[in-house]
SEDREN-540735 format. One record per residue: residue number from 0; residue in three letters; x, y, z of N, C-alpha, C in turn. Coordinates in steps of 0.1 Angstrom, whole numbers, m for minus. Atoms other than C-alpha are relative to their C-alpha. Layout:
resi=NUM resn=ALA n.x=X n.y=Y n.z=Z ca.x=X ca.y=Y ca.z=Z c.x=X c.y=Y c.z=Z
...
***
This chain:
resi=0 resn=UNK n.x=9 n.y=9 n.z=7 ca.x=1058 ca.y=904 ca.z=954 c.x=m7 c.y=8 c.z=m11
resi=1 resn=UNK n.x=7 n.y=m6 n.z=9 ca.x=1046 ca.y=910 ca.z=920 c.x=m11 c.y=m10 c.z=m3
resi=2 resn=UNK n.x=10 n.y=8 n.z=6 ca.x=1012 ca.y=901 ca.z=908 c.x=m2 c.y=m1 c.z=m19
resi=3 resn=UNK n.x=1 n.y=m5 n.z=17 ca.x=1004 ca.y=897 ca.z=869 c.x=m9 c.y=9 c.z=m5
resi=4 resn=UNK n.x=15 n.y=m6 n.z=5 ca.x=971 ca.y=918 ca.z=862 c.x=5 c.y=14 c.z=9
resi=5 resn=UNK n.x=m1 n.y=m13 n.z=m8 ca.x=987 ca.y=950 ca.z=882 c.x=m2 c.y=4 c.z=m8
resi=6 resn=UNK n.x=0 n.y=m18 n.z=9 ca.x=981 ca.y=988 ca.z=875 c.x=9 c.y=4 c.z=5
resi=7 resn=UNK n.x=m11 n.y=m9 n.z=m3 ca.x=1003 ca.y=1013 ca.z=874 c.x=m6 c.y=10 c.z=15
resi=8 resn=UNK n.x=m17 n.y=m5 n.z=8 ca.x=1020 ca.y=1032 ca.z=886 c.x=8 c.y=m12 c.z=6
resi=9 resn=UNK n.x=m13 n.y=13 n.z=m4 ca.x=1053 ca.y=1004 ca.z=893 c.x=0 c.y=m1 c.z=14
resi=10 resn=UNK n.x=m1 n.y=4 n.z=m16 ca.x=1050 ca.y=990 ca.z=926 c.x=m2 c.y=m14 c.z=4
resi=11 resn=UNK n.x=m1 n.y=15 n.z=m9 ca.x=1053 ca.y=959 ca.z=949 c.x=m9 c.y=m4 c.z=9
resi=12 resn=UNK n.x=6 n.y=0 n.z=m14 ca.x=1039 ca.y=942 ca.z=975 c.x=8 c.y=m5 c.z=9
resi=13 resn=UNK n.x=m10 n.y=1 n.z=m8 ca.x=1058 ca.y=939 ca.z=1004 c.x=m5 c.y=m7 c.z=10
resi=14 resn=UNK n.x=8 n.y=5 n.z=m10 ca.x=1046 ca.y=915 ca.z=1036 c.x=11 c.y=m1 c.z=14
resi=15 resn=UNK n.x=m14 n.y=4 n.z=m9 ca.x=1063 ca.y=911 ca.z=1070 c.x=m7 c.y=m4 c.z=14
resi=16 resn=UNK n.x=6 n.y=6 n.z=m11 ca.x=1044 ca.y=888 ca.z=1100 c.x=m19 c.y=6 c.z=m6
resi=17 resn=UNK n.x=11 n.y=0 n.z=0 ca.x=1010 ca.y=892 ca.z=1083 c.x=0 c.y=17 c.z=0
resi=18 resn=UNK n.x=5 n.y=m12 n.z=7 ca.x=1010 ca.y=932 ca.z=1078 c.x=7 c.y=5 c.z=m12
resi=19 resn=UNK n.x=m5 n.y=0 n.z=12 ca.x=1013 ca.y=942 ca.z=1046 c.x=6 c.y=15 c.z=m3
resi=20 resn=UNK n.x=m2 n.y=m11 n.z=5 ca.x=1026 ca.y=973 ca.z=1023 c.x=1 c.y=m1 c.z=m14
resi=21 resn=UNK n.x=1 n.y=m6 n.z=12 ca.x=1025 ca.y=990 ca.z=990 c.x=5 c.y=11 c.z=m8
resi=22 resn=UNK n.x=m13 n.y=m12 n.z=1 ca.x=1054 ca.y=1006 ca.z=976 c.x=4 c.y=4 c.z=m13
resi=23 resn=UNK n.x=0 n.y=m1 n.z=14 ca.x=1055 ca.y=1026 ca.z=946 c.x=13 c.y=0 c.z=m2
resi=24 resn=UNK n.x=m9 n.y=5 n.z=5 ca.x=1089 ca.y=1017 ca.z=925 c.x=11 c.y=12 c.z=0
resi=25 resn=UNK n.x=m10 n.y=m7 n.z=5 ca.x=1101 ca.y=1045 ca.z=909 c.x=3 c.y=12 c.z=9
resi=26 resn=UNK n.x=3 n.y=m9 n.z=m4 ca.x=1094 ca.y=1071 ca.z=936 c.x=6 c.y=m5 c.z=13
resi=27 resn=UNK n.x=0 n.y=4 n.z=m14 ca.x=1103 ca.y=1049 ca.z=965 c.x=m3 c.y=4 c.z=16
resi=28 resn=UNK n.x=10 n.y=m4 n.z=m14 ca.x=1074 ca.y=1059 ca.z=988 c.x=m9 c.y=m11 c.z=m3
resi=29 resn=UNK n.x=9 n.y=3 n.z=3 ca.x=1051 ca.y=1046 ca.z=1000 c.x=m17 c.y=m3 c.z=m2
resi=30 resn=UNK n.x=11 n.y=2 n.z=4 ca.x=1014 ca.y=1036 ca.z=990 c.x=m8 c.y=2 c.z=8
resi=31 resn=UNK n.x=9 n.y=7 n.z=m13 ca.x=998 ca.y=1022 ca.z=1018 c.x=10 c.y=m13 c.z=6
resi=32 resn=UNK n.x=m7 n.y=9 n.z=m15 ca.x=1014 ca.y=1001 ca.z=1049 c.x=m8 c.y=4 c.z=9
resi=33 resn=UNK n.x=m4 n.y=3 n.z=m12 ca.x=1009 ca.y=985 ca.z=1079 c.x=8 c.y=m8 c.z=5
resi=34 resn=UNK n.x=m7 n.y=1 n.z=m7 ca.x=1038 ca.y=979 ca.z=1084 c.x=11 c.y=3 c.z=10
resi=35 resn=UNK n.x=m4 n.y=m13 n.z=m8 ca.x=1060 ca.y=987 ca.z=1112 c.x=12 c.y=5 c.z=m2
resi=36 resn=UNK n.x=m14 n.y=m9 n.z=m4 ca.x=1085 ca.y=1013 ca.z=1116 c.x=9 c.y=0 c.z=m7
resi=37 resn=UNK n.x=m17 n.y=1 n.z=4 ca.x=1118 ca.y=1000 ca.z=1113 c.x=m3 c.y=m11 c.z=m11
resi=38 resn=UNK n.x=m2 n.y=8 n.z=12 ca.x=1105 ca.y=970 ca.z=1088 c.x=m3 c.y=8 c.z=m12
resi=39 resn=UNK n.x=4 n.y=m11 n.z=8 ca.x=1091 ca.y=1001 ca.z=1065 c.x=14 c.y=5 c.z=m3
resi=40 resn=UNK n.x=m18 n.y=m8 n.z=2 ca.x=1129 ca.y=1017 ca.z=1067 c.x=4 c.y=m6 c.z=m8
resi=41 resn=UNK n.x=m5 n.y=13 n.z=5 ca.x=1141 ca.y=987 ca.z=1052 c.x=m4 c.y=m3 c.z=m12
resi=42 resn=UNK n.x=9 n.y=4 n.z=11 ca.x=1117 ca.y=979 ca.z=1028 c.x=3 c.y=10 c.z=m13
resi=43 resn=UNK n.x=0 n.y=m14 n.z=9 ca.x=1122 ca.y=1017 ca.z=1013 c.x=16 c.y=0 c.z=m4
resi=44 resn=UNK n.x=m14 n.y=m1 n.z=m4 ca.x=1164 ca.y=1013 ca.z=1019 c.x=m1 c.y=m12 c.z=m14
resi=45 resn=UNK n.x=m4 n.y=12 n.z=8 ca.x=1162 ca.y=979 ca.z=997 c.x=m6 c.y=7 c.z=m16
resi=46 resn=UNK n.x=9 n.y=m4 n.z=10 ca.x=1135 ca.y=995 ca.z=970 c.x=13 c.y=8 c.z=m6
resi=47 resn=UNK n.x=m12 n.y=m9 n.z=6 ca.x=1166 ca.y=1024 ca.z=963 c.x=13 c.y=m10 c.z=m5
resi=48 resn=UNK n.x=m11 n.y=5 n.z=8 ca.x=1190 ca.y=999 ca.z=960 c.x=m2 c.y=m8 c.z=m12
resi=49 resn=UNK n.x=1 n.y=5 n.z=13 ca.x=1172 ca.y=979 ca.z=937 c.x=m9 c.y=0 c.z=m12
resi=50 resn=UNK n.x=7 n.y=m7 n.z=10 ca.x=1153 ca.y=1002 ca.z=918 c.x=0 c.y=m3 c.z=m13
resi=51 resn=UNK n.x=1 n.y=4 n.z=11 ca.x=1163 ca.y=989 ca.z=888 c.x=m5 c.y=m13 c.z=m5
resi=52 resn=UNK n.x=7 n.y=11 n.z=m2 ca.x=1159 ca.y=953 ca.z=891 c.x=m14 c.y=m3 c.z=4
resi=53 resn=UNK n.x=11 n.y=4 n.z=m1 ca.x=1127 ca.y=956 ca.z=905 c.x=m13 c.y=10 c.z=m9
resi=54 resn=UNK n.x=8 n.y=m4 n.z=16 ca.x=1115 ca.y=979 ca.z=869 c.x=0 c.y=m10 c.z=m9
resi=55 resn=UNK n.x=m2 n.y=5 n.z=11 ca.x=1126 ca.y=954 ca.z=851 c.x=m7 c.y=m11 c.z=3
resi=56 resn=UNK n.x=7 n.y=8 n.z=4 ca.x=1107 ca.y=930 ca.z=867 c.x=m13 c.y=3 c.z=1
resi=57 resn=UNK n.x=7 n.y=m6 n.z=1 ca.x=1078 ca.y=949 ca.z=867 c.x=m7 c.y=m2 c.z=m16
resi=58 resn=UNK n.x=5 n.y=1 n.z=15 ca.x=1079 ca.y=948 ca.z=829 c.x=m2 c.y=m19 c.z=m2
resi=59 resn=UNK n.x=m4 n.y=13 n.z=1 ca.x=1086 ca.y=910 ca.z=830 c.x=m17 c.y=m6 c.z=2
resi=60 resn=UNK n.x=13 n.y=6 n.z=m5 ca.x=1052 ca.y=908 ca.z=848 c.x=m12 c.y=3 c.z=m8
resi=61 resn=UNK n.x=6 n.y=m5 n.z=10 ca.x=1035 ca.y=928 ca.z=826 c.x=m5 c.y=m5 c.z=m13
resi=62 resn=UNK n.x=2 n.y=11 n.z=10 ca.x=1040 ca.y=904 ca.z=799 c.x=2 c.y=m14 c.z=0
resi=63 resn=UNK n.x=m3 n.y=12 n.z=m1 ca.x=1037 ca.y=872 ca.z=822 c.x=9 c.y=m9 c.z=m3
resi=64 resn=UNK n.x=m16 n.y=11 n.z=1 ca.x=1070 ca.y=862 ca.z=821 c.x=6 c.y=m3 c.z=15
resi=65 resn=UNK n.x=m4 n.y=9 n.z=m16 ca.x=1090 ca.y=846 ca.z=850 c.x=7 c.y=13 c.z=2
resi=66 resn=UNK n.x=m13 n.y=m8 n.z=m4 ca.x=1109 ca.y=870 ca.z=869 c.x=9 c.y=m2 c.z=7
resi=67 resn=UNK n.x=m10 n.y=3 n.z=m4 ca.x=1143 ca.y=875 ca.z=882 c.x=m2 c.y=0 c.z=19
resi=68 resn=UNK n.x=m7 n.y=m1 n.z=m18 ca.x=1158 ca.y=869 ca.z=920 c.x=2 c.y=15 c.z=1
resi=69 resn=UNK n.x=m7 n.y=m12 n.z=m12 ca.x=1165 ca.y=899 ca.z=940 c.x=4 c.y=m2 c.z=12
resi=70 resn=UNK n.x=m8 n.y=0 n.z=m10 ca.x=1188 ca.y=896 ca.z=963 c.x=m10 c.y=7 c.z=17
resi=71 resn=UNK n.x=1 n.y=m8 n.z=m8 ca.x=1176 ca.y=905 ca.z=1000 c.x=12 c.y=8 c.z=6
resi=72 resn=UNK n.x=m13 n.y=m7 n.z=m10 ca.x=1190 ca.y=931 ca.z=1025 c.x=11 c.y=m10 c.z=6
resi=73 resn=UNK n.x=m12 n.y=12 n.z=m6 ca.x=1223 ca.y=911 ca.z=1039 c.x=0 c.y=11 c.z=19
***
């Protein structure tokens, strides 16, 4: 989840049964979570794969534009 009015540095927000996380983009660590465990693994596993797509919507947000789909993990 991106919001529009973020700061840097590039990061998401990630949610999974009501605990959340905070995952910086280009570094793919993360911020702050409470998330658990194995949905954290996951979260960090998907961020590498789509490291790119989710800079570019980072910029998209930046200048209040729509952003793209990202595919989830399969």
């Amino acid at each position: 989840m991106f919001y529009y009015d973020e700061h840097n540095p590039p990061h998401f927000h990630a949610e999974y049964s009501g605990n959340k996380a905070l995952v910086d983009i280009q570094k793919s660590t993360v911020i702050k979570s409470s998330l658990p465990k194995k949905q954290l693994k996951l979260v960090l596993a998907w961020t590498e794969l789509h490291k790119d797509e989710l800079m570019q919507n980072w910029e998209l947000a930046k200048i209040n534009a729509e952003l793209n789909q990202i595919k989830p993990l399969q």
